[in-house]
C-alpha positions as CSV (number, residue, x, y, z in Angstrom):
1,X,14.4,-102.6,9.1
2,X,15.0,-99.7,11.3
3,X,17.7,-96.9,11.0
4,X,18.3,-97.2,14.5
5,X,20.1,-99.8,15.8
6,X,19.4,-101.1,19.1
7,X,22.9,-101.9,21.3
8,X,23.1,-104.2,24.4
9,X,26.4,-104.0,26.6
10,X,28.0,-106.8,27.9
11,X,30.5,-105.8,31.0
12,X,29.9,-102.3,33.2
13,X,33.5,-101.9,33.8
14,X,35.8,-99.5,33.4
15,X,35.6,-99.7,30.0
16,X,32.0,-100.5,29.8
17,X,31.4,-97.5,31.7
18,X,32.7,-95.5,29.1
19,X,30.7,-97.1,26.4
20,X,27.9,-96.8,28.1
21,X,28.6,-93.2,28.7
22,X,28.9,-92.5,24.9
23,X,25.8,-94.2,23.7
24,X,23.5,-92.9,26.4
25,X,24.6,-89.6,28.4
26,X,26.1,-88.0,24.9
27,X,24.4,-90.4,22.3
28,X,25.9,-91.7,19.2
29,X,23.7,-90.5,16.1
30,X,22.2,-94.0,14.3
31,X,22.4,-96.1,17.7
32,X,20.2,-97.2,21.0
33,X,21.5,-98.5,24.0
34,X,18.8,-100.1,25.5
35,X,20.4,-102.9,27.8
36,X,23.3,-103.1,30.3
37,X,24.5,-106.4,31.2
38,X,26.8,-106.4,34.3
39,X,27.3,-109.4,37.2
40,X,26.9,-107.1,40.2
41,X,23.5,-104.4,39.9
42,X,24.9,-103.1,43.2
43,X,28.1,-101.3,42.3
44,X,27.9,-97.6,42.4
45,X,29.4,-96.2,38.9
46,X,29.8,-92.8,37.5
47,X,27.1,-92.8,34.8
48,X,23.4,-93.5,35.8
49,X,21.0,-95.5,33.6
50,X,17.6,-96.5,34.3
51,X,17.2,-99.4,36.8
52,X,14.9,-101.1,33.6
53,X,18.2,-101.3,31.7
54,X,20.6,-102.7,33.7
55,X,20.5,-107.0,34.0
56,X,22.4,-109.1,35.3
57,X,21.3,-112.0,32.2
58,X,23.2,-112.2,29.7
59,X,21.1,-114.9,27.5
60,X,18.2,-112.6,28.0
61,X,20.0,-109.9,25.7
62,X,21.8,-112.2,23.4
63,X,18.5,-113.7,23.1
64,X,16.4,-110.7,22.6
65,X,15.6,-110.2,18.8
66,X,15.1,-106.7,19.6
67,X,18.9,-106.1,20.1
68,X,20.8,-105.7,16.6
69,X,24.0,-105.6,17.9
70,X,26.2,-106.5,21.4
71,X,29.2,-105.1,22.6
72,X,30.9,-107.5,25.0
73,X,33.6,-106.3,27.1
74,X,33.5,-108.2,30.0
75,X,37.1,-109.6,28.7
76,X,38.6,-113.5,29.1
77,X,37.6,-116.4,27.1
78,X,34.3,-117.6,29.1
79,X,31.8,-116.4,28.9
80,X,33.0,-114.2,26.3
81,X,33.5,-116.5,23.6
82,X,30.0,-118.0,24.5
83,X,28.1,-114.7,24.7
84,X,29.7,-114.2,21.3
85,X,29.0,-117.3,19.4
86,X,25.2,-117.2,20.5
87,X,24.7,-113.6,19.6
88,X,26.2,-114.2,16.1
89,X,24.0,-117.7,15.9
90,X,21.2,-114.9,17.1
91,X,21.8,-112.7,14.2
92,X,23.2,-109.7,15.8
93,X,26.9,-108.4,15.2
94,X,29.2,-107.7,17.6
95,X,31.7,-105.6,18.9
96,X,34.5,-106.7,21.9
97,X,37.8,-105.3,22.8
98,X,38.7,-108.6,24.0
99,X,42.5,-109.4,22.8
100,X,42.4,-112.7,24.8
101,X,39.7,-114.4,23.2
102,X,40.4,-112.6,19.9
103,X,44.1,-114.3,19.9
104,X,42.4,-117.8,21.4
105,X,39.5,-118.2,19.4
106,X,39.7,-115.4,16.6
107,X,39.2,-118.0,14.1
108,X,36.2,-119.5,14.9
109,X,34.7,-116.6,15.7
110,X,35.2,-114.3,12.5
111,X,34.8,-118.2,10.4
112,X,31.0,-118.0,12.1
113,X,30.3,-114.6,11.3
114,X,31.3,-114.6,7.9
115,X,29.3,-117.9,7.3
116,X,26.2,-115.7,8.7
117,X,26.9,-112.4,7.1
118,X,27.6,-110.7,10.6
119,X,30.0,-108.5,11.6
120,X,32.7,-108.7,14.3
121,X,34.0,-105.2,15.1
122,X,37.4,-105.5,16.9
123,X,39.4,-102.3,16.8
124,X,39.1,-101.7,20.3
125,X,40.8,-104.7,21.5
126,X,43.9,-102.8,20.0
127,X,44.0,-98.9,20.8
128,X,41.0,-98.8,23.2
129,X,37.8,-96.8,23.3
130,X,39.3,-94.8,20.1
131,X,37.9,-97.8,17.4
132,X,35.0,-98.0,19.0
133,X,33.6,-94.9,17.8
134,X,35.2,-96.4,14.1
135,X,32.5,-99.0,14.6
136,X,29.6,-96.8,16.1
137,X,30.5,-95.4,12.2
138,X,30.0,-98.2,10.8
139,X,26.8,-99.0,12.5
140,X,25.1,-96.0,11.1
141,X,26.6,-93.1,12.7
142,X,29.0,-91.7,9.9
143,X,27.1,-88.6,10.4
144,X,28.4,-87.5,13.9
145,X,31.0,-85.2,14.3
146,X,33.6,-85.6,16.7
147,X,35.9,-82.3,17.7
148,X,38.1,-84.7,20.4
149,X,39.1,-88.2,20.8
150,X,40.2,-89.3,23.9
151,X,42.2,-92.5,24.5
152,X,44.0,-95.1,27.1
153,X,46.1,-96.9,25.1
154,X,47.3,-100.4,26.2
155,X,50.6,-101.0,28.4
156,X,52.8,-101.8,25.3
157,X,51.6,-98.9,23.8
158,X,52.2,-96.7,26.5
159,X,55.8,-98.4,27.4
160,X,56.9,-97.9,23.6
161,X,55.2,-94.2,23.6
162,X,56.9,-93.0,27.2
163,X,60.1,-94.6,25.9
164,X,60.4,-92.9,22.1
165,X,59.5,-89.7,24.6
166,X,62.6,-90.1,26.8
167,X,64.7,-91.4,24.3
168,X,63.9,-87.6,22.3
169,X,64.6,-85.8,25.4
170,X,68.1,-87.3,25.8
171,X,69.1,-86.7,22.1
172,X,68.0,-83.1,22.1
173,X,71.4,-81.9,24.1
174,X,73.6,-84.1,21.7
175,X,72.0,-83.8,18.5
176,X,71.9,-79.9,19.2
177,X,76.0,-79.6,19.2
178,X,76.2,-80.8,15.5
179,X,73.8,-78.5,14.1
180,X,75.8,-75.5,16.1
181,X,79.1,-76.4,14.4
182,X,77.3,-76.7,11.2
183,X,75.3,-73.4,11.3
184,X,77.9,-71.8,13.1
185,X,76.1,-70.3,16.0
């Protein structure tokens, strides 16, 4: 078994983009991309990969034995949940950041992989691009360093964020009277 693990990505989204960017412009230390799966080979994006590596067929990837592990982020419950289930079935793990079909069909899904010894890493379908790099650890890439960690956090997590922040603001002013009568200055 080799120390490297070959990665297919499933979605070249906005997201996917950004996965795609880690694992082959900066590299992540223990992994390979070596496919991109994406429904239009047209689209112009920010990060260029060979044309070799970019399909538009998923089975082809879930159904490479080559591929140890697939990160699908193409989001939704079909084909996701598909994709999934065959990829598992195919011996690879996976990774998604797919909330919808983790809160649908969660339960099937982790049932399968623990009945094949497979692993279902899911972190980023909670706090974004951050987990993933959690998971690139646990695929074998403990040993890179990471000096900055950038993140988009979901919309509940930036309405709750933006709301503790105003909520501060406005109880600086008040707050600040007490502690002058107290202190005396």
């Amino acid at each position: 078994m080799s120390s490297v693990k070959k990665v297919a990505v499933i979605g070249f989204g906005n997201i996917g983009v950004g996965v795609v960017r880690a694992l082959y412009e900066k590299g992540v230390n223990g992994l390979e991309l070596v496919k991109v799966v994406d429904i239009d080979l047209k689209k112009r994006r920010p990060v260029k990969i060979p044309k070799d590596m970019l399909t538009d067929d998923w089975k082809s990837v879930v159904n490479d034995p080559e591929i140890d592990i697939i990160i699908e982020l193409i989001g939704g419950i079909e084909p996701a949940k598909t994709i999934q289930i065959q990829a598992l079935k195919n011996g690879k793990d996976i990774v998604t950041a797919n909330k919808k079909l983790l809160a649908a069909e969660g339960k099937d899904i982790f049932s399968l992989a623990a009945r094949l010894g497979r692993k279902v890493g899911f972190r980023a379908s909670f706090v974004g691009c951050h987990s993933l790099i959690h998971e690139f650890q646990q695929a074998g890439a403990a040993t890179k360093q990471f000096k900055r960690i950038y993140a988009i956090l979901n919309g509940t997590s930036n309405y709750i964020l933006s709301t503790m922040s105003g909520m501060i603001r406005a109880l600086r002013k008040p707050l600040k009277k007490p502690g002058e009568r107290i202190c005396g200055t």
